[in-house]
N, C-alpha and C positions, 0 to 999 in steps of 0.2 A: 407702213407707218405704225400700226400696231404694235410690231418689233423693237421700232429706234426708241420709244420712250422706258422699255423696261431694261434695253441693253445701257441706255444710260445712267438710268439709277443706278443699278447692277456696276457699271464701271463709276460712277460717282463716288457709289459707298468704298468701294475697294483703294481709290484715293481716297477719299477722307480717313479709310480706317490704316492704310499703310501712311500717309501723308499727318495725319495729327493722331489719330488715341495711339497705335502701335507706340509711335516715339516716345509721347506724354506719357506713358503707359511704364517703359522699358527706363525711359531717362535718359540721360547725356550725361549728367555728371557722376562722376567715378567715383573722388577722393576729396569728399568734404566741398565746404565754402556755399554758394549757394542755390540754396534749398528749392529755389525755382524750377532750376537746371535736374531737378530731382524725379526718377518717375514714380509711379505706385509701388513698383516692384523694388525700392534700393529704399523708400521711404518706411516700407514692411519691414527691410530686413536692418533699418536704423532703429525702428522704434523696438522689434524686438531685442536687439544690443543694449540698449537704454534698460526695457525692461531686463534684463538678465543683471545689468551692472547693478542696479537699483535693489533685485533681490539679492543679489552677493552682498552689497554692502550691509542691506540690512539685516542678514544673516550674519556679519561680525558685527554686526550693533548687542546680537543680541548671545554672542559667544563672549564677547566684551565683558557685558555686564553679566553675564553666568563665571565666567571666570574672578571680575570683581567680587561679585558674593561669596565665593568659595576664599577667594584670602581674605577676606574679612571673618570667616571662621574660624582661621587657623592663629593662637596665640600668640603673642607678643615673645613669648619665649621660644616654642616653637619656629617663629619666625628668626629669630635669631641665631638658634643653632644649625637651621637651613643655611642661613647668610654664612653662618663659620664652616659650614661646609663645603659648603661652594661659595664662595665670594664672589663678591663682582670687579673685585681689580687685582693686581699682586700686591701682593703686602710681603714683601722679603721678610721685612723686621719683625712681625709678627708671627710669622713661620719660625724662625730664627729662634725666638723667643717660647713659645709651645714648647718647641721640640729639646730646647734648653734646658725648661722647666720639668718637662717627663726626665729628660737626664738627673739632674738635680735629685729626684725624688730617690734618684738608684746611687748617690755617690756618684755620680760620673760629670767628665766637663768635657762639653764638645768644643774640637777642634779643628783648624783648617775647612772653617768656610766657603762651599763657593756655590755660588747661586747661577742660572741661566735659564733664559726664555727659550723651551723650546720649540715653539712657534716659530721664531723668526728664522733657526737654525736648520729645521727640518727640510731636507734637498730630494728626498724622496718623490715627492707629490708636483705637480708642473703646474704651471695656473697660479690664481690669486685662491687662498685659504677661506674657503665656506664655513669653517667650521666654526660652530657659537660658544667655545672654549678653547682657551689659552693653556698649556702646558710648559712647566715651571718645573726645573730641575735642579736638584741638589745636592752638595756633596759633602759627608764631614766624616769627623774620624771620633770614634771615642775607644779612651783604654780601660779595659774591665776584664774580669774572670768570664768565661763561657756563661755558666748559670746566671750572672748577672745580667748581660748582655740578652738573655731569651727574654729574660722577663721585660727589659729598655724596650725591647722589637713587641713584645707580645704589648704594652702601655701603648706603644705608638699606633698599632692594630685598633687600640679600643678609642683612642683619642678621636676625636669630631672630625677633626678634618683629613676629607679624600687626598689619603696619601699613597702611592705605589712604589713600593721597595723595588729595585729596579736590579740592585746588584750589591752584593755583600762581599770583603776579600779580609783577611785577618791574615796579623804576622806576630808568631810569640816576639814573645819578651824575656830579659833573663829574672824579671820579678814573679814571673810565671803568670803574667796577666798578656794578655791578647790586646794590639791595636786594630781596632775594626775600623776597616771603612764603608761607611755606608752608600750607597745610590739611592735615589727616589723621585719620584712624581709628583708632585703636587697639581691639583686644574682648579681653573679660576674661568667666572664666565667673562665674556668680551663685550 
């Protein structure tokens, strides 16, 4: 008799604790909904999730407004010439126009325009396009002397906006001037 009462407790506890805390303990529910169904151990590794989203977010609250403060630094002019650098859209006619006006300054008038996105062209790469710039191809001819022409390319070099001479081909003339055609790049952000 001495025995049966501590062999019961001893198997009591062992159900109570495999029959209710183990379970309540561990949980039953897996994937959301609820929170009942939830044990200590999925409830911990909820609320740490929580805390983790909560410091990430507030760590771009605060790269946000670190970033904010820094263009609010930078000039109105400065800013400007950032945007003619890289732009945020294509501007054809505007390209067009630049690179007209550097002609202009040399005597020269560009010819046979043509413009293309090449972004949408490019077959190389498999997938949808990650990338957070667009590339802008162009193509024209101008007729000039050599020496004139270095110096059109060397203007276009100093000129604001990110341009890439891609390809250059020339063919004389019997005026003794050279038809150059040019290739280039231009990138605009998306």
């Amino acid at each position: 008799m001495n025995f049966i009462i501590p062999i019961i407790l001893i198997l009591s506890s062992f159900a109570v604790f495999f029959g209710y805390i183990d379970p309540n303990y561990k949980g039953t529910a897996n994937d959301g909904g609820d929170y009942q169904k939830y044990g200590v151990l999925s409830l911990q590794t909820e609320k740490a999730n929580y805390l983790d989203i909560s410091s990430s977010s507030q760590r771009n609250i605060e790269k946000k407004t670190e970033l904010a403060l820094k263009k609010d630094t930078i000039s109105m002019e400065n800013t400007k010439k950032l945007e003619r650098l890289l732009p945020n859209n294509v501007d054809n006619v505007r390209l067009i126009n630049e690179i007209s006006k550097i002609a202009e300054k040399r005597n020269l008038t560009v010819k046979n325009v043509t413009v293309g996105d090449m972004s949408k062209t490019t077959t190389d790469t498999i997938g949808p396009d990650n990338t957070s710039y667009g590339t802008l191809s162009m193509k024209f001819t101008v007729n000039s002397s050599y020496p004139n022409f270095l110096g059109f390319l060397k203007e276009l070099e100093s000129n604001l906006r990110l341009l890439d001479v891609t390809n250059i081909s020339f063919v004389s003339t019997e005026s003794g001037f050279y038809d150059f055609s040019v290739s280039l790049n231009t990138y605009w952000l998306k």
